[in-house]
C-alpha positions in Angstrom: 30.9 8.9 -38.9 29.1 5.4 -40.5 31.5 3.5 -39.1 31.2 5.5 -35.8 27.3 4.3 -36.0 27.6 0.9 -36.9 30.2 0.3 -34.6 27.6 1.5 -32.1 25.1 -0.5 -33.4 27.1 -3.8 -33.0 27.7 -3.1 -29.4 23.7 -2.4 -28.7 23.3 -5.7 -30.3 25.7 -7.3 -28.4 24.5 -6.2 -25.1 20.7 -6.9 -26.4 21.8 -10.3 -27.0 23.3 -10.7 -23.3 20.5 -9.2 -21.8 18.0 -12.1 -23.6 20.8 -14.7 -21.9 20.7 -13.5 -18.2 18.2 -14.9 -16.7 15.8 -13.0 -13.9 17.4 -12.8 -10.1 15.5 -13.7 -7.4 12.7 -12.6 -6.3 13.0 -9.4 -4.1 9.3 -7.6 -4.5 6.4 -7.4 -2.0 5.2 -11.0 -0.9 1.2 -11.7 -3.0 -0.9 -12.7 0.0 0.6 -8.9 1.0 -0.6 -7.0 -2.1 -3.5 -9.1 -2.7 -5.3 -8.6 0.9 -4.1 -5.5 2.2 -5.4 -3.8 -0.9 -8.3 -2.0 -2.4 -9.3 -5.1 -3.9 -9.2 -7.1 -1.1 -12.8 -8.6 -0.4 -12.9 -9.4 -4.2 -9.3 -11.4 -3.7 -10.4 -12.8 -0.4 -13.5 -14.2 -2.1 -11.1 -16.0 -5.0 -9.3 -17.2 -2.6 -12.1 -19.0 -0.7 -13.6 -20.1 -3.7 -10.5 -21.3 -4.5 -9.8 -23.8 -1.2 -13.3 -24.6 -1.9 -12.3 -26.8 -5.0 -9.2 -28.0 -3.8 -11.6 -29.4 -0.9 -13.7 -31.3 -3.1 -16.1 -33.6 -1.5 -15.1 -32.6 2.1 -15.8 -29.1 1.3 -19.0 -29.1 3.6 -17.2 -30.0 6.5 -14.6 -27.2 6.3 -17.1 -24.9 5.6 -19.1 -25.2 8.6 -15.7 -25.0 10.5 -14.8 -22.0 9.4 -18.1 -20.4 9.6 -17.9 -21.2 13.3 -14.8 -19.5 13.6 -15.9 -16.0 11.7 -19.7 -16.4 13.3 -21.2 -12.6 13.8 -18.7 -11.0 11.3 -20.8 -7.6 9.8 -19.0 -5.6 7.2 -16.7 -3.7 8.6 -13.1 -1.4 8.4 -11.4 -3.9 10.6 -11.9 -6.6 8.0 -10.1 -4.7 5.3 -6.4 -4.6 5.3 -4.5 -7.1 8.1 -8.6 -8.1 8.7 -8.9 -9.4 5.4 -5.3 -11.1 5.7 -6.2 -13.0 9.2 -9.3 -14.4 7.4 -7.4 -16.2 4.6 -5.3 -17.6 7.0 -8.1 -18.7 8.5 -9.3 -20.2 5.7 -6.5 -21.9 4.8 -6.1 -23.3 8.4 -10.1 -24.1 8.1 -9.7 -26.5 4.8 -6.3 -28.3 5.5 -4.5 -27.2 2.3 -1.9 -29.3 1.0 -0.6 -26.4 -1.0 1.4 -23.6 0.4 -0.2 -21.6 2.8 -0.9 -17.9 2.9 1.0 -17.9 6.1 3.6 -20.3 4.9 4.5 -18.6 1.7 5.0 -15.0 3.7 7.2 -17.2 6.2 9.2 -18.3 3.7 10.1 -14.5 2.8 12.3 -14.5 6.2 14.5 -17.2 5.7 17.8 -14.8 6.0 19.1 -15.2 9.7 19.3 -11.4 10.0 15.6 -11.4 9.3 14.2 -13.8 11.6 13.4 -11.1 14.6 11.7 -9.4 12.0 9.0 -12.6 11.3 8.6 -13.1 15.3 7.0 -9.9 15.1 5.1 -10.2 12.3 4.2 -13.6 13.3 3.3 -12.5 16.8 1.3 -9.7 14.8 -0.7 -12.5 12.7 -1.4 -14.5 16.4 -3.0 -11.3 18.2 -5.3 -10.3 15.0 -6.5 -13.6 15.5 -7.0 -13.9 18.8 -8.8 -10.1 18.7 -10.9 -10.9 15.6 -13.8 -9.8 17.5 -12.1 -7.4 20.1 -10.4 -4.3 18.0 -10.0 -2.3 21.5 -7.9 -5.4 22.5 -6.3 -5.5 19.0 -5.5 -1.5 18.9 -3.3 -1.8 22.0 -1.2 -4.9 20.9 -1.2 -3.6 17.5 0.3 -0.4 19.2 2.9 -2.6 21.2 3.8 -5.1 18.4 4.7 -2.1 16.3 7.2 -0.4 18.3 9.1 -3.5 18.5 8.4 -4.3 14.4 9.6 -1.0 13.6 13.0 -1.1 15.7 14.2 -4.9 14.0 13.3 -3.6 10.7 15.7 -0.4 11.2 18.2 -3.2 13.0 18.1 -5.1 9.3 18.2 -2.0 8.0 21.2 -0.8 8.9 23.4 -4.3 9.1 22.8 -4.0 5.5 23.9 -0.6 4.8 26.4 -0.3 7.5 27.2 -3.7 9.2 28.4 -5.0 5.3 25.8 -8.1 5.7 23.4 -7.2 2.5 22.7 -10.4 0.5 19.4 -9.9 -1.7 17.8 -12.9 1.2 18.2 -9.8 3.9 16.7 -7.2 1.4 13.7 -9.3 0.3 13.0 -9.2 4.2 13.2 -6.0 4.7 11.4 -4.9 1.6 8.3 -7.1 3.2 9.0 -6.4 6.5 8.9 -2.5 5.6 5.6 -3.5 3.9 3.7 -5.4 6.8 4.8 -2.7 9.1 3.3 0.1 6.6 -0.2 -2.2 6.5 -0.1 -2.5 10.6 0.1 1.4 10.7 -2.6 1.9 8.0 -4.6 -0.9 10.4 -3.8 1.3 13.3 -5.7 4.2 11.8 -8.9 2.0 10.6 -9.0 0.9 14.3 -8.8 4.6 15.6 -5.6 3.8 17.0 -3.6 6.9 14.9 -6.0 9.7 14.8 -4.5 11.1 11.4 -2.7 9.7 8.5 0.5 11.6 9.4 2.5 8.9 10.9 1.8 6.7 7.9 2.9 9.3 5.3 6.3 10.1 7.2 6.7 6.4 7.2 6.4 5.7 3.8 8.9 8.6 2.9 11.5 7.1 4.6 10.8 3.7 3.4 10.7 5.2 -0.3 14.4 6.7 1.0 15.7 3.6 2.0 14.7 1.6 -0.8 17.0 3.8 -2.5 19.6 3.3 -0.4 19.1 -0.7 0.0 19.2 -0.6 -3.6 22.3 1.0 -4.1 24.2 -1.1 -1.1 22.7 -4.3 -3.5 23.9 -3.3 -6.6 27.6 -2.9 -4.7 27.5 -5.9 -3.9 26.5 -7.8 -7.0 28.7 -6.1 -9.1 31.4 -7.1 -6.1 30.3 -10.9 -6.8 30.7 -10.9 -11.0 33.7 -10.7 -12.9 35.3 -10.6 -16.2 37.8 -14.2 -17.4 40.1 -13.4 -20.5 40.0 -16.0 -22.9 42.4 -17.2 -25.2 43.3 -15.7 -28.5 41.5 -16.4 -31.5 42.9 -16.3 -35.3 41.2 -17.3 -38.4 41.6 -16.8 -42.1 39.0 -13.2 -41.7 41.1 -11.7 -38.8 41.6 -11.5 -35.1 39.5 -12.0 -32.5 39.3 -11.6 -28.7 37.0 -12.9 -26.6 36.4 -12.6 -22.8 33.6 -14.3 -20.0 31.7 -12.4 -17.6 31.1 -14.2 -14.7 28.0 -13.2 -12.6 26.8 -14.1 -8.6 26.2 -17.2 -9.5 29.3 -18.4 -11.5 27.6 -18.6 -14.6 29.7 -17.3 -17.8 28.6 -15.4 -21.0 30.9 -15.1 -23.8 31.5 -11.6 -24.7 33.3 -9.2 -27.1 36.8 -7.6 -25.4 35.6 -4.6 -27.0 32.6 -3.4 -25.3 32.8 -1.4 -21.8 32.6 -3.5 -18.8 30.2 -1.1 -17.0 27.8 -1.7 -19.4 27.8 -5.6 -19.0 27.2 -4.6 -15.4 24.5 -2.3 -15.8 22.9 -4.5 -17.9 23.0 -7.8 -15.9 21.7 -5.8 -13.0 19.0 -4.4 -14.7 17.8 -7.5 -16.1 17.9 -9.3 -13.2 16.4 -6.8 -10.0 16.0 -3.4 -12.2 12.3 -4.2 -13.2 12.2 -5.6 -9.6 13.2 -2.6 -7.7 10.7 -0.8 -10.1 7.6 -3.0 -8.8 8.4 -2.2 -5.4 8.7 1.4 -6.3 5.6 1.4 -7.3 4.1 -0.8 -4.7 4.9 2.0 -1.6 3.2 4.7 -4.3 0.1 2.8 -5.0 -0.4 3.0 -1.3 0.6 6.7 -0.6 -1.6 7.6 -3.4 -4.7 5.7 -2.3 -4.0 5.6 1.3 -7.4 7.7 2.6 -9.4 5.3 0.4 -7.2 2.3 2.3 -7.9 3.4 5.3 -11.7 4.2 4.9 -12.2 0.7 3.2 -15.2 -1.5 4.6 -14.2 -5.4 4.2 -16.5 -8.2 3.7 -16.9 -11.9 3.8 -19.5 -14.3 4.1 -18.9 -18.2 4.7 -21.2 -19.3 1.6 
């Protein structure tokens, strides 16, 4: 029985010591300029980030600021600044003070960069164009809001299932749709803070089978890494204190860990995949309930911003 328990021991410490080694995948979870302005939080965040172009302006700050206050003239508080509102502005203020650094916009472009996903970004992107354009006008913005989202909704199931059906999942394709599945949740929330939806109903239902598909996305992921990674035997080993044999797993991206013969495989898999997109999968988890949870309080937010 010790030896039973030490024996057990060892092999904990040996996967604890693999786990430390692998290093964390790529990233897979919601987009920041996402969770940052289409939350509760957003007019705070907003503010940060204005403050924050502000400095990186320096001495030309005055310019850019009268710019963009010609752009958001006549803004009141008000539920259409929350949410994709609150989104359009720091664009605009990123557009109004020529940033060097990466864009809001740019950095949620960069999501889509999988070929499957770049129907997805036409929508979003045509999404991002009509908010602006409507700033002023949310009768104008309900109705292409309205149109843009039958037509998000349909590519994102189109992703959808080439991943789970078509045999094209790669984690590029699944970051997408994660964010994809996120913008179009926000544009329905939007949709109700315009009067667009009349009930939260749609938004609910939507964020069930998002929550389902996750699981399901997840699954068709983990197939497919494990498919990628792969145990090498190496050679024999003999030394005055006994026998020893060693083998290398392999993971997706042809890097090899030296590890005992003697422990399961499965575990080496469940392990790598934990450390590298468990804790991930987890944050988006949790993303879609933060938003089911406080979705009447999302929906009944007033935004706010002032060009100071």
């Amino acid at each position: 029985m010790g030896n039973q328990l030490n024996q057990e021991q060892v092999d904990k410490n040996r996967l604890d010591r693999f786990r430390k080694a692998v290093p964390e995948g790529p990233d897979l979870t919601v987009n920041k300029s996402i969770v940052m302005f289409t939350s509760l939080s957003a007019s705070d965040d907003l503010r940060r980030h204005y403050e924050a172009r502000k400095m990186e302006a320096g001495d030309h700050a005055a310019d850019f600021i009268k710019s963009l206050a010609d752009k958001l003239a006549g803004l009141t508080p008000a539920p259409a600044l929350a949410g994709l509102g609150a989104l359009i502005i720091a664009i605009f203020i990123d557009s109004a003070f020529s940033v060097t650094k990466e864009s809001t916009k740019d950095a949620l472009r960069s999501v889509f960069t999988d070929e499957k996903a770049l129907e997805v970004w036409d929508q979003i992107d045509e999404c991002l164009k009509r908010c602006a354009m409507h700033l002023h006008d949310n009768d104008e913005l309900t109705g292409d809001l309205q149109r843009i989202e039958d037509r998000l909704s349909l590519v994102l199931t189109k992703l959808k299932n080439s991943m789970v059906r078509d045999g094209h999942m790669s984690s590029s394709a699944l970051k997408a749709w994660v964010n994809g599945a996120a913008f179009h949740i926000q544009m329905l929330i939007h949709l109700v803070r315009l009067g667009g939806i009349q009930t939260c109903n749609p938004v609910e239902s939507l964020l069930s089978i998002y929550q389902r598909d996750l699981e399901t996305l997840f699954t068709k992921h983990n197939e497919l890494i494990r498919g990628k990674c792969y145990f090498a035997f190496l050679p024999f080993h003999s030394d005055l204190f006994g026998n020893y044999h060693f083998q290398k797993f392999i993971d997706e991206d042809l890097k090899g860990y030296i590890i005992d013969i003697n422990v399961n495989d499965s575990q080496y898999h469940e392990v790598y995949y934990d450390k590298r997109y468990g804790g991930q999968k987890a944050e988006i988890q949790q993303y879609f309930m933060d938003v089911s949870q406080n979705l009447q309080e999302l929906v009944e937010q007033t935004g706010s911003f002032n060009v100071q």
